[in-house]
C-alpha positions in Angstrom: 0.0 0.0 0.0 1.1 3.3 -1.0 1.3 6.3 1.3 -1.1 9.3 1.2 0.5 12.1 -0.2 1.0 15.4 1.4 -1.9 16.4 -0.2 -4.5 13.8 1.5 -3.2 14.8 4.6 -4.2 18.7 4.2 -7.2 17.4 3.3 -7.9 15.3 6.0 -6.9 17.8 8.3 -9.3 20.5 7.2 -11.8 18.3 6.7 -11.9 16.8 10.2 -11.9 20.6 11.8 -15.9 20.8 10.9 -16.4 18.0 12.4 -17.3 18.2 16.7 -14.7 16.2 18.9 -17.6 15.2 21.1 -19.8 14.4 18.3 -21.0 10.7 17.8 -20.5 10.6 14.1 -17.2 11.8 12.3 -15.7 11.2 9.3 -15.7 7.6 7.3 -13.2 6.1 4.6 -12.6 2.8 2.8 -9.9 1.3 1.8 -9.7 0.0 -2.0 -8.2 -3.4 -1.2 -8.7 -4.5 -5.4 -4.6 -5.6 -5.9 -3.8 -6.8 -2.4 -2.5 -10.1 -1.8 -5.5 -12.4 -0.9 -3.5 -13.9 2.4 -2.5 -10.7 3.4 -6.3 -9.6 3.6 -7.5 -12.6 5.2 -4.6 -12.4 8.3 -6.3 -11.0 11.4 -2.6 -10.3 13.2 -1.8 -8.5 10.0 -5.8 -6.5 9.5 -5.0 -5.6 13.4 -1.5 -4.2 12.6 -2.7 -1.9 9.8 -5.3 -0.6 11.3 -3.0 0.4 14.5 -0.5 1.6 12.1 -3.5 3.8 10.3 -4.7 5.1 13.1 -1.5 6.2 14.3 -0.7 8.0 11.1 -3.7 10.0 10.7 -3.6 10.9 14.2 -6.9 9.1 15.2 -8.2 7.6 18.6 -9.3 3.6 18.7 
């Protein structure tokens, strides 16, 4: 998977300052997962790993 460019972050960035921090509801993705490797997707230890890694780079709370 490639990185986000400098770009996406900006734009996640201003896009998550209209949003409330107490709010219930906040901002939603998905992740085009078309060319990954089929094993890769199906590993749990791995899903968990990304997502922690994710989270971490855009700065979110889990």
């Amino acid at each position: 998977m490639n990185p986000p460019s400098e770009n996406a972050y900006s734009a996640i960035d201003s896009r998550a300052a209209e949003f409330s921090p107490t709010s219930r509801w906040g901002i939603s993705s998905s992740i085009d997962i078309y060319e990954c490797d089929p094993v890769t997707i199906r590993d749990a230890a791995r899903i968990r790993a990304f997502v922690k890694e994710l989270c971490e780079l855009i700065g979110m709370k889990r």
